[in-house]
C-alpha positions as CSV (number, residue, x, y, z in Angstrom):
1,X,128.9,134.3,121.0
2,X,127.6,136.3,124.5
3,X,128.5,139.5,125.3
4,X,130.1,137.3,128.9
5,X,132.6,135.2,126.0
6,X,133.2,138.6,124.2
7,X,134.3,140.7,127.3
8,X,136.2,137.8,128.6
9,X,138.2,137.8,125.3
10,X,139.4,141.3,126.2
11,X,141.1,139.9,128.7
12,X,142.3,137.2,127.2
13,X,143.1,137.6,123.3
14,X,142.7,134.8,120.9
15,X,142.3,134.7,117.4
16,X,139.1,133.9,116.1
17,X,137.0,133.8,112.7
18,X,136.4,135.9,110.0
19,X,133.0,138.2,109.4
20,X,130.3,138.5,106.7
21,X,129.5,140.8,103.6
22,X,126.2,142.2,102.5
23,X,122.9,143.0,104.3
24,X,119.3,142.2,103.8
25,X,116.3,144.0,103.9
26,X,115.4,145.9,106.8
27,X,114.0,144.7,110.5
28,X,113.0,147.6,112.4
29,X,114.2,147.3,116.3
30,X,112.6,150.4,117.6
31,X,109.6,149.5,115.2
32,X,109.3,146.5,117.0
33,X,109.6,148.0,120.3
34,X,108.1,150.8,120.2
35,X,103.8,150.7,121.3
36,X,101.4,152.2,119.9
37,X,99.6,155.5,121.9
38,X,97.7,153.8,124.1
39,X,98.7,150.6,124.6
40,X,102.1,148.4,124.3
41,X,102.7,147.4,121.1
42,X,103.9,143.4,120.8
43,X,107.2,142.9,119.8
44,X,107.0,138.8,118.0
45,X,107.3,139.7,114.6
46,X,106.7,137.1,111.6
47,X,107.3,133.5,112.5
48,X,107.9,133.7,116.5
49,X,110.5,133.5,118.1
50,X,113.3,131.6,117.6
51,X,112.9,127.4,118.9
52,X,114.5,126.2,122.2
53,X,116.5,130.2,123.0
54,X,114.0,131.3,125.7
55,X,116.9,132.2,128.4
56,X,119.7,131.3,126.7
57,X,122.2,133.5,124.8
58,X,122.3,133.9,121.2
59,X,125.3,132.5,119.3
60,X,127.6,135.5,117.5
61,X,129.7,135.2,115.1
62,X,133.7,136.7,116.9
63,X,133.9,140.0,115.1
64,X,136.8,140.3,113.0
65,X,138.7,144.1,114.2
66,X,139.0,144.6,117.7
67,X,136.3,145.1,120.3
68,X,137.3,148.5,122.5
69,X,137.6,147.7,126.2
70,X,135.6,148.9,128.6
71,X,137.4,151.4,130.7
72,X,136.6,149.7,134.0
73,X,139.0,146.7,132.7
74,X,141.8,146.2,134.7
75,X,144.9,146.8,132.4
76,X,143.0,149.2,130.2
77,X,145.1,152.7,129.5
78,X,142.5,154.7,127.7
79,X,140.9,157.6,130.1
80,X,138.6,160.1,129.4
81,X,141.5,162.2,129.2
82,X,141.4,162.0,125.7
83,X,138.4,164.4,125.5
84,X,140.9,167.1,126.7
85,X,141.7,167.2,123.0
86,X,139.0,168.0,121.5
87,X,139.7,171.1,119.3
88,X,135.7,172.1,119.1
89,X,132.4,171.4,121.0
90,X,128.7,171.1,119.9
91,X,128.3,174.3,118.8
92,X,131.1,174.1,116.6
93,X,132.6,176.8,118.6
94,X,136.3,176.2,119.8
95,X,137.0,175.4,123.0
96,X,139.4,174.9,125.8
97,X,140.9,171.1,125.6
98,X,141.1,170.9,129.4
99,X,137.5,172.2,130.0
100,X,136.2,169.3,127.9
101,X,135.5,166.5,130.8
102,X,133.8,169.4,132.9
103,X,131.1,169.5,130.3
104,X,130.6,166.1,130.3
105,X,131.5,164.3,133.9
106,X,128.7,161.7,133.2
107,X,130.3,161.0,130.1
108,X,133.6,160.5,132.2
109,X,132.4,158.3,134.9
110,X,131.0,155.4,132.2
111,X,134.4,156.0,131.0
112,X,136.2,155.2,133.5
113,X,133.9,153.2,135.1
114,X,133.5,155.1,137.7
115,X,130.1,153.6,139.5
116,X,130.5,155.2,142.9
117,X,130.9,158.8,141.2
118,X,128.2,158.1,138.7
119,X,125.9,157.3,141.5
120,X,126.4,160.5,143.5
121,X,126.5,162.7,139.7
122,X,123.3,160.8,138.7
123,X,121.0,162.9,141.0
124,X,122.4,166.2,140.0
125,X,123.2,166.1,136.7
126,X,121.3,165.6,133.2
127,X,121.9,161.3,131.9
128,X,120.2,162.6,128.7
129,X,123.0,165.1,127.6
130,X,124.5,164.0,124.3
131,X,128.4,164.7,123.5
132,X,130.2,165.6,120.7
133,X,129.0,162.6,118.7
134,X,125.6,162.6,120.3
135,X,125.5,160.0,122.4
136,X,124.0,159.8,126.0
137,X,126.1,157.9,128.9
138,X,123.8,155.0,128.4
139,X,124.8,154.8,124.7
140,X,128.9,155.0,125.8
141,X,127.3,152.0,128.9
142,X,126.2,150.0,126.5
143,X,129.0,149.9,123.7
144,X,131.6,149.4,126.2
145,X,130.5,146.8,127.9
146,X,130.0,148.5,131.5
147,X,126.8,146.6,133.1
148,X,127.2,148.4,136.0
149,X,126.9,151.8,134.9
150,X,124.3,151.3,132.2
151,X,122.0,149.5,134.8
152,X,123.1,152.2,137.2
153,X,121.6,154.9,134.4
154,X,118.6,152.7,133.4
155,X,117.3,152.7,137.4
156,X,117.5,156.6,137.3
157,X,115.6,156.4,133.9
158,X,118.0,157.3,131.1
159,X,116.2,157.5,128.1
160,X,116.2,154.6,125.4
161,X,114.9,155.7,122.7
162,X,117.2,158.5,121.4
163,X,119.7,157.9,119.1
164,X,123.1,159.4,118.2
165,X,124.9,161.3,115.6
166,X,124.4,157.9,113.2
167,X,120.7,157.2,113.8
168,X,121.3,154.3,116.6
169,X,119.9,153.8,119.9
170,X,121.6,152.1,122.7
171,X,119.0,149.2,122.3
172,X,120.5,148.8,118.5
173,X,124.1,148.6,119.9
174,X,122.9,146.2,122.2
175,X,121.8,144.0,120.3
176,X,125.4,144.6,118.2
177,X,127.1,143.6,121.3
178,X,124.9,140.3,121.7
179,X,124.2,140.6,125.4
180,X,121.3,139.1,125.7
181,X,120.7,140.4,129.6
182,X,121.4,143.8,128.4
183,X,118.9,143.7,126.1
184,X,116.2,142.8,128.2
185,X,116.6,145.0,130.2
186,X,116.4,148.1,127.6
187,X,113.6,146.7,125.8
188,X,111.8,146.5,129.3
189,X,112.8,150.1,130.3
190,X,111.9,151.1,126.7
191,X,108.2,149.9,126.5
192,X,107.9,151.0,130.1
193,X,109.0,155.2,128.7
194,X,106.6,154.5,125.9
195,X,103.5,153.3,128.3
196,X,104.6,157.1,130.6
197,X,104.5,159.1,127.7
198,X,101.3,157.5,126.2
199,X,99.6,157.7,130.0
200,X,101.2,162.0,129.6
201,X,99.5,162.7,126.4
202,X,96.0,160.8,126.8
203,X,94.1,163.7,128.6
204,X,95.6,165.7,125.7
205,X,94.5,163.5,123.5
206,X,91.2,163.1,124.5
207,X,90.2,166.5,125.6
208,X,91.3,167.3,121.4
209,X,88.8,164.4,120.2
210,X,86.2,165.2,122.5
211,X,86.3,169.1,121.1
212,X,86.8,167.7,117.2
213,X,83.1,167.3,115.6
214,X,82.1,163.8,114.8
215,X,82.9,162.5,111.2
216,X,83.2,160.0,108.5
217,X,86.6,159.9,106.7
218,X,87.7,157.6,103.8
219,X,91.1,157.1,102.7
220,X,93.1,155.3,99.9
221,X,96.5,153.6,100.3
222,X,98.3,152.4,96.9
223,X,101.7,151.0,97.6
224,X,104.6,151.4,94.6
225,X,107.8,150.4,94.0
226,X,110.3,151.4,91.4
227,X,111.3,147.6,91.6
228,X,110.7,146.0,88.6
229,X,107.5,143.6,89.0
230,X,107.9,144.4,92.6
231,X,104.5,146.7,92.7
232,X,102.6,143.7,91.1
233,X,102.6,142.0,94.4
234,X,102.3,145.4,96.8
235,X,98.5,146.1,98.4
236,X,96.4,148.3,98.2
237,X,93.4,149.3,100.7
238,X,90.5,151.4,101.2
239,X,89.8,152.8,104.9
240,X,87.1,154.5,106.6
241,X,87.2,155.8,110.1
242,X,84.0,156.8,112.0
243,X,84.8,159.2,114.9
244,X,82.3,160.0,117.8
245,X,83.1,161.7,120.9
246,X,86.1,160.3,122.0
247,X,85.6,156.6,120.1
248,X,87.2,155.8,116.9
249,X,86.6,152.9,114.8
250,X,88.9,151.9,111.3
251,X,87.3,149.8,109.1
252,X,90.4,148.3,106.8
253,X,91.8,144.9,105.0
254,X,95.4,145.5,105.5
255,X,96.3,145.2,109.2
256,X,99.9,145.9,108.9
257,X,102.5,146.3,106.0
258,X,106.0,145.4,107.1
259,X,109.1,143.7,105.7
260,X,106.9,143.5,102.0
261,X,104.5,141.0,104.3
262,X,101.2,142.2,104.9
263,X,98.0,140.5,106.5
264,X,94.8,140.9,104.7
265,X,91.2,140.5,105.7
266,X,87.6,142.1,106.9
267,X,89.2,144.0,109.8
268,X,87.7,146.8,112.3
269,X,89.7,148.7,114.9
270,X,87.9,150.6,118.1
271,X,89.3,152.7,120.1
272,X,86.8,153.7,123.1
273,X,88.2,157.0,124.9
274,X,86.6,155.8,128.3
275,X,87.6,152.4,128.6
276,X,91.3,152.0,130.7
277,X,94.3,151.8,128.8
278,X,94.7,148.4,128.8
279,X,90.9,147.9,127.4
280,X,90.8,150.4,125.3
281,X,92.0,149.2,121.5
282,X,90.5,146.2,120.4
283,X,90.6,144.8,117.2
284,X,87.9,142.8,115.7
285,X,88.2,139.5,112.8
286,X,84.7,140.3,110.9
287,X,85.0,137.0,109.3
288,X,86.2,134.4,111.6
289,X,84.2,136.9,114.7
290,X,86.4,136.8,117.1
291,X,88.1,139.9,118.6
292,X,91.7,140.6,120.3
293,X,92.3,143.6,123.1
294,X,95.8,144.8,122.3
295,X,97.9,144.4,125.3
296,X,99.4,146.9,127.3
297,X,101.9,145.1,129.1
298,X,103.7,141.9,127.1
299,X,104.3,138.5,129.1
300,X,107.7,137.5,130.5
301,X,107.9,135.0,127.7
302,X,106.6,137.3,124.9
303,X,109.6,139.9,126.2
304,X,111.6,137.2,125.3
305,X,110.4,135.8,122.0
306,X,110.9,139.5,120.8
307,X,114.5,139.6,121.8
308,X,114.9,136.4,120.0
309,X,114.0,138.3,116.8
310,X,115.7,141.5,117.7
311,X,118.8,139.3,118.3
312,X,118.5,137.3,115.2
313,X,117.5,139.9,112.5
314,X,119.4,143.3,111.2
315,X,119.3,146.2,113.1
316,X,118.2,148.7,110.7
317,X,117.9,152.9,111.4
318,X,116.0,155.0,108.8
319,X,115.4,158.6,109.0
320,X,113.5,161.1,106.3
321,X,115.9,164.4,106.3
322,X,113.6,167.3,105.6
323,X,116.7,170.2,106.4
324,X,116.6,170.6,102.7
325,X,113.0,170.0,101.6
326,X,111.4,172.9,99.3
327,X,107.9,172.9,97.7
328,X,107.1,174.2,93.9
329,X,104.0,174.5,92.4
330,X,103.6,171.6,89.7
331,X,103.0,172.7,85.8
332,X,100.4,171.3,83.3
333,X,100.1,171.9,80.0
334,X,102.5,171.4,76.9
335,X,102.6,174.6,75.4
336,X,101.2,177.0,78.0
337,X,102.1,176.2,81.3
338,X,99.9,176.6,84.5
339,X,99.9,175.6,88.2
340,X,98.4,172.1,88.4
341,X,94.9,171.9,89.7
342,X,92.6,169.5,90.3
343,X,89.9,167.9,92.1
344,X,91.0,165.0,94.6
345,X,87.5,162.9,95.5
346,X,85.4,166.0,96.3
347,X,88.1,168.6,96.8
348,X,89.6,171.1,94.7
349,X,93.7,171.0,95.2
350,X,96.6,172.4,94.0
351,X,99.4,170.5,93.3
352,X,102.9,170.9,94.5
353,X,106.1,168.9,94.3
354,X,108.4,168.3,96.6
355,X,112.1,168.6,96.3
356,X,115.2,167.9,98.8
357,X,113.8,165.0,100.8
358,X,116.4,162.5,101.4
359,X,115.6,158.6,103.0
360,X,118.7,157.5,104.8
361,X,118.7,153.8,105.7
362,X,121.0,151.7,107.6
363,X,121.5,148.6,108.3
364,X,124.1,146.1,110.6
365,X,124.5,142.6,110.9
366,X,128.2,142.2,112.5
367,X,125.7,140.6,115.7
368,X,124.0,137.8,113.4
369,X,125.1,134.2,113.0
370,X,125.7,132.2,109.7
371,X,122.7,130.5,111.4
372,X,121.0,133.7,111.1
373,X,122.1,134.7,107.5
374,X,120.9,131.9,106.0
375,X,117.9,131.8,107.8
376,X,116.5,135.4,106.2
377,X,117.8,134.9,103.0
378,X,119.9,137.9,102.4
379,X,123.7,136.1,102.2
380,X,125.3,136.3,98.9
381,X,128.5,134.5,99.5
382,X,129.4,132.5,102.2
383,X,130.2,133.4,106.1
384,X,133.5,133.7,107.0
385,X,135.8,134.4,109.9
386,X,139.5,135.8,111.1
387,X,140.5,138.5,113.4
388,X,142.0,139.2,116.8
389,X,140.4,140.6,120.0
390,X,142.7,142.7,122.1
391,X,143.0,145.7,123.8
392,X,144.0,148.9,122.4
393,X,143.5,152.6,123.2
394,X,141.4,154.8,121.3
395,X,140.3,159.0,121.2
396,X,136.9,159.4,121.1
397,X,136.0,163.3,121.8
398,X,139.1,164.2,120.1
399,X,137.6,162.8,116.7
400,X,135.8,165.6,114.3
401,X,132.0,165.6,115.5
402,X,130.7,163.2,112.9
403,X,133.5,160.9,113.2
404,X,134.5,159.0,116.1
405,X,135.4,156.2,116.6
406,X,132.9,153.0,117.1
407,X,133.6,152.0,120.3
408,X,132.1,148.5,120.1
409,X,132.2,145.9,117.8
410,X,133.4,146.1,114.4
411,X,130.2,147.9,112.2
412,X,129.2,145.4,109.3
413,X,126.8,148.0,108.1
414,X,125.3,149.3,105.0
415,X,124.2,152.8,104.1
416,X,121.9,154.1,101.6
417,X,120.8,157.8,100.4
418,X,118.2,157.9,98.4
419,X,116.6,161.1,96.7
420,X,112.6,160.5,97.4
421,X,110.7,162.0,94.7
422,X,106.8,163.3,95.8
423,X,103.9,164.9,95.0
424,X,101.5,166.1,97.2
425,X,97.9,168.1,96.7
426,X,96.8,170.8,99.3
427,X,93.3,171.7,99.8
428,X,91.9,174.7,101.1
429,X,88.0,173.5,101.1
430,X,89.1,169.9,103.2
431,X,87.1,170.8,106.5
432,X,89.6,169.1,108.9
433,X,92.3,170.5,110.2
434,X,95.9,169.0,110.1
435,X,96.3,169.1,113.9
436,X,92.9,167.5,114.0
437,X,94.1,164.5,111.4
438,X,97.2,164.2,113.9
439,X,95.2,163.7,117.0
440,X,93.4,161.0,114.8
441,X,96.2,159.3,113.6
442,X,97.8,158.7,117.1
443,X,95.2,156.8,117.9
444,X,96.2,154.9,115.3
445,X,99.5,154.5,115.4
446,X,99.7,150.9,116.5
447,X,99.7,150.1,112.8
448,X,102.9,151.4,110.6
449,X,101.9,152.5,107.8
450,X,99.3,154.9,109.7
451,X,102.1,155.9,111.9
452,X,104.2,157.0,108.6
453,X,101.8,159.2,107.2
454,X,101.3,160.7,110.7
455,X,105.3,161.4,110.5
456,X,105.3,162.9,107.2
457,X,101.8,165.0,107.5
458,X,103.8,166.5,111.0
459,X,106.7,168.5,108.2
460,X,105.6,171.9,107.4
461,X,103.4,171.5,104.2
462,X,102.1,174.3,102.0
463,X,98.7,175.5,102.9
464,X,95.5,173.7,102.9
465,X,95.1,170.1,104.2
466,X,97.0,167.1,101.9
467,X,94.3,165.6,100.2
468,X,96.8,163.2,98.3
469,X,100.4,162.6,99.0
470,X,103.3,160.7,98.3
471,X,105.1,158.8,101.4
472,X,108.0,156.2,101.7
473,X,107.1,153.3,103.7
474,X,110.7,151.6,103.3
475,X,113.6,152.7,101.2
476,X,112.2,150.8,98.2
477,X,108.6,151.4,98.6
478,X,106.4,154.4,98.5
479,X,102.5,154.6,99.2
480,X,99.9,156.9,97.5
481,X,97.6,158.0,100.2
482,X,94.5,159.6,98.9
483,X,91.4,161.2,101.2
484,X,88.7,160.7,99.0
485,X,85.9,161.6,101.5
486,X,84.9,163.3,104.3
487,X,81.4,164.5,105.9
488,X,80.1,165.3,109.6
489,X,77.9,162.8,110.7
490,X,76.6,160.7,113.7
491,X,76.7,157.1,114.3
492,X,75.1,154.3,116.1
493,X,77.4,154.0,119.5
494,X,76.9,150.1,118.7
495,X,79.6,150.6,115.7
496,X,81.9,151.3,118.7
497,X,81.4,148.4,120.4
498,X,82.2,144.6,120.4
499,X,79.4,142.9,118.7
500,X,78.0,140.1,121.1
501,X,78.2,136.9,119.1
502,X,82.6,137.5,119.0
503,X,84.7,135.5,120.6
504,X,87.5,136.7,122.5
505,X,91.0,134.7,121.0
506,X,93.8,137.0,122.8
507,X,96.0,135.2,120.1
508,X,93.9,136.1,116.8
509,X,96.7,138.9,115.8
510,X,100.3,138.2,117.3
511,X,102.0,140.7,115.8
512,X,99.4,143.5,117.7
């Protein structure tokens, strides 16, 4: 069903179907979005997009509770007078109900729908300001329903990628609401932030590689599962990346691990400092020779294979909560214990485990079709259907922070916390520096796994440099990333360059 059917059934209430049960394993919508630090990432994920729905909407199932109206809808009683209520405010700190909508009047104008006030507030006040329940106005746009104001916010760049008190963006209730225009329109606006903010931190970037001494680096990835017979079929892969002036190259046979699918083969990435953006990454097939530049910009119909996918697959949010993390030495020996130890490749490390890190996943479906279901293989009993759509008021601010109400569709969701057990091995004799490694690794970050290990290295670690660590890839999957060796050393410049006997096939890698 389109978000147009959906909001017209506001209007008009008539029963409809019932909803579905369990979830499947996860589809990253940011992951997919999101590009990589100098260039935008493509979004068609395994298998294209979907046959024949290029421009058309997406077929949803009718959600079974009610969908909460917009506040612009004629007829609607619920006002943003409801946040005069509210016994507390962000802080915790207690507060004067009737001074609530002054802290918020951005807030209040998506409310009410309000577009002519939200125009004239828009240039003077802050559109990224999260409420009680940390959502930005475009985050209360979207979920209701208001085009108007959400497009409004989006032309005065509201940001897209932050997410609220439960770990979604507006671009993940989007695609909960099924409106296939709104969307496009955030995925659009989102790649275009991530292009600024790449284009922001390049000279950074660079001026840090250009002062970094050239090296050779090799690395180690083991992927685990405590799945039974699940690790049998998880990769493993050796790496080495050269780095001269500002030029990187990563020599690899994995070329991306997501959704347990991974792509194998004789693989080199370069990364030359001085070529434009949109030049600048290109990855090379050493076998077939032939090499791809990753885009920077995606094709009108590439947009829209990728909201094919982001329509038709879960929307899934996991974060690694560190607020608890602690670090203790690890013990060896039976008898008389000692602080572990040991060498790591060349490096002498200690040991240290690491306790209090929590993975929090979720994922929703209440936006996919039986069509859908079926499709990716995670239904364990049949679709069904049944509910009402119909108007009703609801208080939002006056809800403890933590638990409002969802003010759009009916969440068929699925939560996990899972205590993630690690070990990691700080060195003291590794020459480079963790800030150096991170400069590296955003370079790198087109590719996920890299772009994990760059999240995890960025927590505050004991001292030295982590020679071998533990990090979780997806909520049943860990890697074992060991740096086996490193040395200063100078390269040919042709290793940073694309051989001349490759072909260029801008179609080689189509998930890059």
């Amino acid at each position: 069903m389109t978000g147009e059917k959906i909001r017209s059934l506001r209007r008009d209430p008539k029963p409809s179907g019932k909803e579905d049960s369990d979830l499947l394993e996860p589809g990253d919508d940011e992951a997919a979005a999101a590009p990589g630090p100098f260039t935008a990432a493509r979004g068609a994920g395994p298998g294209g997009g979907r046959p024949g729905s290029r421009g058309s909407s997406h077929p949803l199932p009718v959600p079974s509770q009610p969908l909460l109206p917009s506040l612009s809808t004629p007829g609607s009683h619920s006002s943003f007078s409801s946040y005069a209520s509210a016994s507390s405010i962000a802080g915790g700190a207690a507060a004067d109900p009737r001074l609530i909508p002054a802290l918020y009047p951005v807030h209040e104008c998506v409310f009410k729908g309000d577009v002519k006030r939200l125009s004239s507030l828009i240039r003077t006040h802050q559109i990224a300001q999260k409420d009680l329940h940390g959502n930005t106005p475009l985050h209360l746009a979207v979920m209701l329903g208001n085009k108007e104001c959400a497009h409004l916010l989006l032309a005065h760049n509201a940001p897209v990628k932050v997410k609220n008190a439960q770990g979604w963006s507006p671009l993940a209730e989007a695609i909960s609401y099924g409106d296939r225009q709104m969307i496009t329109a955030l995925l659009r606006k989102l790649k275009q932030q991530s292009r600024e903010n790449v284009e922001e931190k390049r000279p950074r970037l660079l001026k840090a590689l250009k002062e970094l001494g050239d090296f050779y680096l090799e690395l180690h990835w083991d992927f685990q599962s405590w799945v039974p017979l699940l690790s049998r079929m998880l990769p493993s892969d050796a790496c080495k990346i050269y780095k001269q002036g500002i030029n990187i190259r990563l020599d690899t046979t994995l070329i991306d691990f997501t959704d347990l699918k991974c792509q194998r083969g004789d693989l080199s990435f370069i990364f030359t400092g001085d070529s434009p953006p949109s030049q600048s990454f290109v990855v090379l097939d050493n076998e077939q020779k032939v090499y791809q530049k990753i885009h920077h910009e995606e094709s009108e119909t590439e947009t829209e294979e990728e909201v094919d996918i982001l329509m038709s697959s879960d929307i899934y949010s996991a974060t690694l909560s560190t607020k608890t993390i602690t670090f203790t030495r690890a013990q060896t020996g039976w008898l008389f214990r000692e602080n572990k130890t040991e060498r790591v490749g060349n490096f002498l490390a200690n040991f240290y485990l690491v306790n209090g890190l929590i993975l929090e996943s979720r994922k929703r479906r209440e936006h996919l079709s039986q069509e859908d279901i079926i499709r990716n293989k995670a239904i364990l009993e049949s679709l069904s259907k049944g509910g009402t759509l119909m108007e009703q008021n609801f208080e939002y601010v006056s809800a403890e922070t933590g638990k409002a109400p969802h003010l759009s569709r009916e969440l068929v969701c699925k939560e996990n916390k899972k205590m993630f057990k690690a070990t990691v091995a700080m060195s003291p004799e590794f020459p480079l520096g963790i800030e150096s490694l991170l400069n590296v690794l955003e370079v790198i970050a087109p590719f996920k796994h890299f772009s994990k290990l760059r999240e995890f290295v960025q927590m505050k670690l004991p001292p030295g440099f982590p020679v071998k660590l533990d990090i979780p890839v997806f909520p049943t999957i860990t890697a074992t990333v060991t740096f086996l060796e490193f040395r200063y050393a100078k390269f040919d410049n042709r290793i940073f360059a694309v051989p001349d006997d490759y072909k260029e096939d801008p179609n080689r890698f189509p998930d890059l």
